[in-house]
C-alpha positions as CSV (number, residue, x, y, z in Angstrom):
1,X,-61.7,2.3,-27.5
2,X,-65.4,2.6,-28.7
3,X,-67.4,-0.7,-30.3
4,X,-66.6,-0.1,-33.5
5,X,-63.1,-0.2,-33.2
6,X,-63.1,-3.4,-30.8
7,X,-65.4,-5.2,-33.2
8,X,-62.2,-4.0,-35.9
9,X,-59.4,-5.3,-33.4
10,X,-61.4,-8.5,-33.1
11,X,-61.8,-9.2,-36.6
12,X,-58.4,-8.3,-37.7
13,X,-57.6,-11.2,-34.5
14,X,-59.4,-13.6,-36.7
15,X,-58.0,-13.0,-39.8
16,X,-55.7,-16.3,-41.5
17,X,-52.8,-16.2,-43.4
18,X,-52.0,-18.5,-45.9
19,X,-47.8,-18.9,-47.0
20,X,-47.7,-18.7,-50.6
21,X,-45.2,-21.8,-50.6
22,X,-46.6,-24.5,-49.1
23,X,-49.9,-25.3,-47.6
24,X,-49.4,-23.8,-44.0
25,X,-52.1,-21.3,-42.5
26,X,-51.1,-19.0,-40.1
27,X,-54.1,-18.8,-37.5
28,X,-54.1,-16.2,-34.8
29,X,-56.6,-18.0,-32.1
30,X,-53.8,-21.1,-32.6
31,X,-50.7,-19.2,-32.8
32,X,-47.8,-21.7,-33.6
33,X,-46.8,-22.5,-29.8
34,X,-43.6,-24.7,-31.2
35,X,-42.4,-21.4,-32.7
36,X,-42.6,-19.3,-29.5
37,X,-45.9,-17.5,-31.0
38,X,-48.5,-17.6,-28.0
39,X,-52.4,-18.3,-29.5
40,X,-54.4,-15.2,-29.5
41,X,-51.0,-13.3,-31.7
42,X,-52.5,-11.5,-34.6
43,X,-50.1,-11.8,-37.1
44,X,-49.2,-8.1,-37.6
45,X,-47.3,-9.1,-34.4
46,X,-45.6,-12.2,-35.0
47,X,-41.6,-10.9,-34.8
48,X,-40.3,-10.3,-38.6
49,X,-37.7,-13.2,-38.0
50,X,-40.7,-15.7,-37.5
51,X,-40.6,-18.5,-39.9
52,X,-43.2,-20.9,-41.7
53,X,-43.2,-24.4,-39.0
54,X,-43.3,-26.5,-43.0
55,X,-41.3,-24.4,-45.2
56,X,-38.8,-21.9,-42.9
57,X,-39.8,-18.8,-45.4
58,X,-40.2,-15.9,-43.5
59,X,-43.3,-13.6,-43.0
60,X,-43.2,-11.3,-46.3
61,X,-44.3,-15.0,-48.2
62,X,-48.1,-14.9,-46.5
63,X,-51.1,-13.8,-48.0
64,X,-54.3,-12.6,-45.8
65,X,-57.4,-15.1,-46.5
């Protein structure tokens, strides 16, 4: 993998997501630990079944900020 594409891999590693129901952030460097997702998980690879810790929806209610 060249620079270019690390410094891509490492942004998209930072980027939050925010659920659209309640006032949970999602951040990658954090993870959410209590629901098995190891920090460092970008969230392109949190498991389709994971849920919002506040709210239980699933992934499909988060928006990129």
């Amino acid at each position: 993998m060249d620079a270019e594409n690390k410094n891509i891999e490492a942004e998209k590693d930072k980027e939050k997501f925010l659920c659209e129901a309640c006032p949970y952030i999602y951040d990658p460097e954090k993870g959410d630990p209590e629901g098995g997702i190891p920090p460092g998980t970008p969230f392109e690879d949190i498991p389709d079944d994971w849920l919002c810790p506040i709210c239980k929806l699933d992934k499909t209610h988060f928006k990129k900020i």
